[in-house]
N, C-alpha and C positions, 0 to 999 in steps of 0.2 A: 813808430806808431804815434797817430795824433790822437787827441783826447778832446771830444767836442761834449757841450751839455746841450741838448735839446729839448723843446717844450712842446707838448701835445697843444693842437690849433684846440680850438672850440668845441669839438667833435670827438677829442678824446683819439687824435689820428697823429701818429707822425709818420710825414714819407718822407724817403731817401730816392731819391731818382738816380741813377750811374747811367753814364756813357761811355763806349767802348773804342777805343783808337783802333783796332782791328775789326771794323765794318763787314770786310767780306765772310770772315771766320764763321763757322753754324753758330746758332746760339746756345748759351750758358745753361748749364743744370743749374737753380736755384733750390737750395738747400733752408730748414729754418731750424731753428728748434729754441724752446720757452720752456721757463723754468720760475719757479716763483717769484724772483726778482730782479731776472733777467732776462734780456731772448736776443735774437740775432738771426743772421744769414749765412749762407756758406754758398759763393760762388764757384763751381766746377767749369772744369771745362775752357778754361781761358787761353791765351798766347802764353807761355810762359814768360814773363818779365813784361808783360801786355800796362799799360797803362791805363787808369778806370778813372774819371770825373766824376766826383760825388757833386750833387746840387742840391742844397737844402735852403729855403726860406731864409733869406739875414734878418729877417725881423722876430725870427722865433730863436737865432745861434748865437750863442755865447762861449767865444776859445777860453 
């Protein structure tokens, strides 16, 4: 697992955009959940060992 830090744009937003290598597959159950100092996503439903492109702003990421 990689470790990125991300900065909210202007608006107090940060997106995560993912692309899916399995195109024809039905689409993913998106899962979230927040917690006071932290939140996240939970993707169902995938290819098993399916590959996901994250794309996020290089002007907002810091490895």
């Amino acid at each position: 697992m990689r470790k990125f830090e991300l900065h909210a744009d202007d608006t107090g937003t940060v997106e995560l955009v993912c692309e899916r290598t399995d195109r024809d597959a039905s689409a993913p159950r998106v899962r979230s959940f927040a917690g006071r100092d932290e939140f996240g996503l939970l993707v169902d439903d995938l290819t098993p060992g399916e590959r996901v492109t994250l794309f996020v702003d290089d002007a907002i990421t810091e490895e």
